[in-house]
C-alpha positions in Angstrom: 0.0 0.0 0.0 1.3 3.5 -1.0 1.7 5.6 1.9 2.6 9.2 1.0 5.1 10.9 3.4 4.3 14.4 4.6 7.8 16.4 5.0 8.2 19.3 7.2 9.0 21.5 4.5 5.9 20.3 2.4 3.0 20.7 5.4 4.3 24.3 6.2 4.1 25.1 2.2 0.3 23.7 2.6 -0.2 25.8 5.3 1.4 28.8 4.0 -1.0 28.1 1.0 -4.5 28.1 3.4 -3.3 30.8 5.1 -2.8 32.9 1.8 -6.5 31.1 0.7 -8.1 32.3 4.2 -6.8 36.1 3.8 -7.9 36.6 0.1 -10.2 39.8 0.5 -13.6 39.3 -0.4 -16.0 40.6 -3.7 -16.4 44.4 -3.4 -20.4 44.3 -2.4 -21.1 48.4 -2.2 -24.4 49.5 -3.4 -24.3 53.5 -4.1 -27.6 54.9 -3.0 -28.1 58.2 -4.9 -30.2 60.8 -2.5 -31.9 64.3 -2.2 -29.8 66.4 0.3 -32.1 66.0 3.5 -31.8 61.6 3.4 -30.4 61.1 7.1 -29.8 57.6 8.5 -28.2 56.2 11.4 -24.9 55.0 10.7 -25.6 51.8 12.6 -28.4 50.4 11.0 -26.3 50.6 8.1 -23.4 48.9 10.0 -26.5 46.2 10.7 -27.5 45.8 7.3 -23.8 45.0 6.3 -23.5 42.6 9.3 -26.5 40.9 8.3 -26.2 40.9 3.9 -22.3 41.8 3.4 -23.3 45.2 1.7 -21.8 48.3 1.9 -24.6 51.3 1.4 -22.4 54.4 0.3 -24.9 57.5 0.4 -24.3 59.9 -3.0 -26.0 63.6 -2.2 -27.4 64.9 -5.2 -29.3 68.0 -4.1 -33.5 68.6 -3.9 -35.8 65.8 -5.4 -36.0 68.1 -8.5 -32.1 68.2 -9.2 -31.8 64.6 -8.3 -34.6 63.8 -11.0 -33.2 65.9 -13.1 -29.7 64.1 -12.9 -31.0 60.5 -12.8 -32.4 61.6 -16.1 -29.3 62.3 -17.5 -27.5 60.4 -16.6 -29.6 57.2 -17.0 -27.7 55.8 -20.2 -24.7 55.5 -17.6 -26.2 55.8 -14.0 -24.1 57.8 -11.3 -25.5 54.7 -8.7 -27.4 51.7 -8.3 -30.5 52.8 -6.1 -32.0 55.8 -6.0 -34.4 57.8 -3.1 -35.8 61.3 -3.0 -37.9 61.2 -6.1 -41.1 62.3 -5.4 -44.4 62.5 -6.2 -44.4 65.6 -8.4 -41.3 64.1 -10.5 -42.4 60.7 -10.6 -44.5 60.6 -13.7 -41.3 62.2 -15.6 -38.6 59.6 -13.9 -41.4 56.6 -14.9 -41.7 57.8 -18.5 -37.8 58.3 -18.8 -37.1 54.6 -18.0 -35.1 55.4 -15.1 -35.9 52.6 -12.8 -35.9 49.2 -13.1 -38.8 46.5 -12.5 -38.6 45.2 -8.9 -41.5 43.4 -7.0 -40.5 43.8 -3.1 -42.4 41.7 -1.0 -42.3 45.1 1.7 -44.6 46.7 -0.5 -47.3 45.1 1.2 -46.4 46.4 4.6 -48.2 49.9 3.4 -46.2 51.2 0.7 -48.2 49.7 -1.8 -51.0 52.6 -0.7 -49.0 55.1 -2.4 -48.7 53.3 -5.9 -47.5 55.1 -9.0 -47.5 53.5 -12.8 -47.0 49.6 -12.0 -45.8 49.7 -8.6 -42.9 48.0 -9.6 -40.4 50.8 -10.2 -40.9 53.1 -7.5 -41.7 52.1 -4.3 -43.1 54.6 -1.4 -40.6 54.8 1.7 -42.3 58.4 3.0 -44.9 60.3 3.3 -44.6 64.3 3.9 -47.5 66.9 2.8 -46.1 70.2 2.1 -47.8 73.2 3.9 -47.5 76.8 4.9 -45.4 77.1 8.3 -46.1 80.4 10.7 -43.8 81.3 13.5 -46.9 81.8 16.2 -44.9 84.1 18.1 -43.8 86.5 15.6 -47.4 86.6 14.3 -48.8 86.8 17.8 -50.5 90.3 17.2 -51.3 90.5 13.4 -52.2 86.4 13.6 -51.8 83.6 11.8 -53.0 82.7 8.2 -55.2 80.0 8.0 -55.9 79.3 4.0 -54.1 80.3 0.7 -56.1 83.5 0.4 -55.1 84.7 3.7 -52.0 85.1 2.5 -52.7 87.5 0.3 -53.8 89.7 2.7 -51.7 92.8 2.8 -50.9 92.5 6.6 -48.6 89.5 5.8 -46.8 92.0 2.7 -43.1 90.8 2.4 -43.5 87.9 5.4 -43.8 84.9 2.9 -41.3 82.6 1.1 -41.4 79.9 -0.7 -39.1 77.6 -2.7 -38.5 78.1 -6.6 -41.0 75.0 -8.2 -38.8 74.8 -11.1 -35.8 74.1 -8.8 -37.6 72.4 -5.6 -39.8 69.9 -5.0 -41.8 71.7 -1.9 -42.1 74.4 -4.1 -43.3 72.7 -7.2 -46.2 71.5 -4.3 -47.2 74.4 -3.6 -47.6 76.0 -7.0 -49.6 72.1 -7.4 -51.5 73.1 -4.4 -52.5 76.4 -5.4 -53.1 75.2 -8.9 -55.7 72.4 -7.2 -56.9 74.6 -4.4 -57.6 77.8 -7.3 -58.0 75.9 -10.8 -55.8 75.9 -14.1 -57.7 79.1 -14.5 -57.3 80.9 -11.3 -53.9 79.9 -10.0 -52.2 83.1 -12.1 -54.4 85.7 -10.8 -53.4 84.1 -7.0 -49.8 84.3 -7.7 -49.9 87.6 -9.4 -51.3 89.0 -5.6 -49.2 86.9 -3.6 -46.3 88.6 -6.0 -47.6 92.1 -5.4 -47.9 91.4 -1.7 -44.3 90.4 -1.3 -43.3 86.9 -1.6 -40.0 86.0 -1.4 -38.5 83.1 -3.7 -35.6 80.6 -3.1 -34.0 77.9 -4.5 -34.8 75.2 -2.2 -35.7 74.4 1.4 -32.5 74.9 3.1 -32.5 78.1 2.3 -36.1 79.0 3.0 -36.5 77.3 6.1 -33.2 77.6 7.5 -32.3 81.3 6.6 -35.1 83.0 5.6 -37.7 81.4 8.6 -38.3 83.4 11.8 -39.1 79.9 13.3 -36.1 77.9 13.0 -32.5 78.1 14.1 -31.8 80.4 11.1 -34.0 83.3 12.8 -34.7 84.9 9.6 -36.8 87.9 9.0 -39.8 86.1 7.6 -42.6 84.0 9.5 -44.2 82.6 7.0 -43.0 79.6 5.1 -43.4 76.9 2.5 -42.4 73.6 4.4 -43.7 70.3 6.0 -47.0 69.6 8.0 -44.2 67.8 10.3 -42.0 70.8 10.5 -43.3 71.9 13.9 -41.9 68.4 15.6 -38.5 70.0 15.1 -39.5 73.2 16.7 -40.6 72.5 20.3 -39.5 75.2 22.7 -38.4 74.5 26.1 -41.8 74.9 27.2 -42.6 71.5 25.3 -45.0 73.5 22.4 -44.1 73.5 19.3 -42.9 77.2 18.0 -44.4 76.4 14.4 -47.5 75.7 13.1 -48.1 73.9 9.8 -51.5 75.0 8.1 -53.6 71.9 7.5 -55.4 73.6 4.9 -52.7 74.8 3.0 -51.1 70.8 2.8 -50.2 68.8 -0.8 -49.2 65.0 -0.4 -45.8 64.4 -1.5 -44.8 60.9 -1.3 -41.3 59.9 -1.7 -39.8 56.7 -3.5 -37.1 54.2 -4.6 -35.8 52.4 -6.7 -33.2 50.5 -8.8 -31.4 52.1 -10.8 -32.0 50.8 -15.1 -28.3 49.3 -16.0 -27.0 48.8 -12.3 -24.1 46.1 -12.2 -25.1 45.3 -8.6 -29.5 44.4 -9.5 -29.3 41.7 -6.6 -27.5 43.9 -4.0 -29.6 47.1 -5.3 -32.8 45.1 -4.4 -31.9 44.3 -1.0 -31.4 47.9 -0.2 -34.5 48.7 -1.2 -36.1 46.4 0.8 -34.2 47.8 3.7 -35.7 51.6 2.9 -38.8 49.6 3.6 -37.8 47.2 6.0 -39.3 47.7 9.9 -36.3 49.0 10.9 -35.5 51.8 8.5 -39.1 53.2 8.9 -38.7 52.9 13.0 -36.4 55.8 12.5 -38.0 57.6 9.3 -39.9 60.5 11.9 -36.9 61.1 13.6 -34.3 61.4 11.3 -36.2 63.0 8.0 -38.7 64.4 9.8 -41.8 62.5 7.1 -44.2 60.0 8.3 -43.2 56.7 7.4 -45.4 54.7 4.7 -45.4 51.7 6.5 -48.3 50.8 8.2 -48.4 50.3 12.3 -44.9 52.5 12.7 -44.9 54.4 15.9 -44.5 58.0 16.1 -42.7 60.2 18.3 -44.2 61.5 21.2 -44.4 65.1 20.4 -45.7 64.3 17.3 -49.3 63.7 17.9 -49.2 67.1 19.4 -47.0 69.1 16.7 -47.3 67.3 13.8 -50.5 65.5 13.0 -50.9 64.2 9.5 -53.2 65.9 7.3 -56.7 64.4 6.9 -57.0 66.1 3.9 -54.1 67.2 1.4 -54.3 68.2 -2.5 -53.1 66.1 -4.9 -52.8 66.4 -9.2 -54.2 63.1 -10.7 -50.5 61.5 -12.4 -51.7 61.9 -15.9 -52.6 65.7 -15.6 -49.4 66.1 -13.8 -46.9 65.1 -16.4 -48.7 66.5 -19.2 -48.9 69.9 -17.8 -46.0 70.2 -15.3 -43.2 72.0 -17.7 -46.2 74.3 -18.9 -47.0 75.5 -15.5 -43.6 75.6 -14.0 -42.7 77.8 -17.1 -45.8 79.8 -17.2 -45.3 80.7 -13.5 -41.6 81.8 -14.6 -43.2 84.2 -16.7 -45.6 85.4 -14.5 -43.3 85.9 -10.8 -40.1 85.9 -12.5 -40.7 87.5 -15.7 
């Protein structure tokens, strides 16, 4: 019987060769997640979701929902990452009919965000919910008081108290021109704009710099009270006193729904796919309130505290039916160009 002698020499070259084995480095498995500016997340649950799947989630900024639509767009014969979040429901029809996303049935969908379904429901998929209202700093507006509808504000007692965020540049602010367009009709909206311009109203690029500079309310302490911002703004704004410092106007609210997706041409579909599911996962939407500040879209998630006193979601918001949308959206955006900016 052959007996095979192992020398010295030959078991420490085996186990020179398992050791090199043991330390090869494992596959690359990052997943870029392309997001609006205000996407916030704990760094551990991402640390989690490695432990548990192996994937890296590396975040990619790419400024308001309209500027990251806009460069999903073009970008989509070569995309800058393999997920995407922030696109919302007043870009959505234009993402959907540029082919952006990819087909994807997650089984979270079922968990609530299928309520918010646009086109198939397989490309987008709803992670948040946040209705875009008026915000008033009650104490600044303690003796002239608050604003209650759009028409209040153009009143001439709130003359040069109001801004709002450029809808050709921002998502909030292509809300609220939807809002006034649903609240006042394709044939009324002009004539309200055309006061609230002659009354003062200030515009801005985006929301940072409306809410945070130009708001009385917020940390910014800017010189107006009056603001075009979330129905759950106020939960960021309670004083020591435990009241909120804010209130949103519940009849001045659009719904704006936010969603992801994969990314069309992706190298990483699998990995992509997973991370979606995590944007919808229990976890994730746990911490959706407290982080971004929108209420989750899955069902039975609790909410802070403070915000069944500050930040109630709207019974009632404004919507424009997805067809009407994207066949009129460039025309009105441009047409109130003309009108405030013009």
């Amino acid at each position: 019987m052959f007996r095979r002698v192992l020398t010295a020499s030959t078991a420490l070259a085996l186990l020179a060769g398992c050791s090199v084995a043991a330390e090869q480095p494992k596959a690359d498995r990052t997943v870029t997640l392309v997001t609006h500016d205000s996407f916030a997340v704990k760094q551990e649950q991402l640390d989690a979701f490695k432990n548990e799947t192996g994937i890296t989630v590396k975040t990619l900024a790419s400024g308001d929902a309209g500027e990251l639509t806009n460069k999903l767009v073009l970008t989509k014969s070569s995309p800058i990452g393999d997920v995407a979040f922030g696109v919302d429901s007043t870009f959505a029809s234009r993402a959907l009919k540029e082919g952006v996303f990819a087909d994807y049935e997650s089984a979270e969908d079922a968990k609530g965000a299928n309520r918010y379904q646009v086109g198939s429901g397989k490309q987008l998929h709803a992670v948040d919910v946040g209705d875009v209202c008026v915000n008033v700093d009650t104490a600044a507006l303690k003796d002239k008081g608050a604003p209650k509808t759009y028409a209040d504000l153009t009143d001439p007692k709130y003359k040069d108290l109001l801004v709002v965020e450029d809808p050709a540049t921002s998502s909030p602010g292509l809300a609220f021109l939807l809002g006034t367009i649903s609240e006042f009709g394709e044939n009324g909206w002009q004539d309200y704009w055309s006061k609230l311009k002659a009354n003062g109203v200030k515009v801005v690029s985006g929301w940072e710099e409306a809410y945070t500079q130009d708001f009385s309310g917020s940390s910014g302490k800017g010189p107006r009270p009056i603001v075009v911002s979330y129905a759950s703004s106020p939960s960021a704004e309670i004083g020591d006193d435990g009241q909120p410092r804010t209130t949103a106007l519940l009849d001045t609210c659009y719904r704006q729904v936010e969603y992801a997706g994969v990314l069309n041409g992706t190298k990483n579909a699998d990995d992509a796919r997973k991370v979606v599911d995590f944007l919808l996962g229990e976890k994730f939407q746990a911490g959706v309130a407290e982080q971004m500040y929108v209420y989750p879209s899955r069902e039975g998630v609790a909410l802070p505290e403070s915000w069944t006193k500050a930040a109630p979601l709207p019974e009632k918001s404004r919507t424009v039916a997805a067809d009407k949308l994207d066949a009129n959206r460039e025309q009105w955006v441009q047409q109130w160009r003309t009108l405030v900016q013009g």
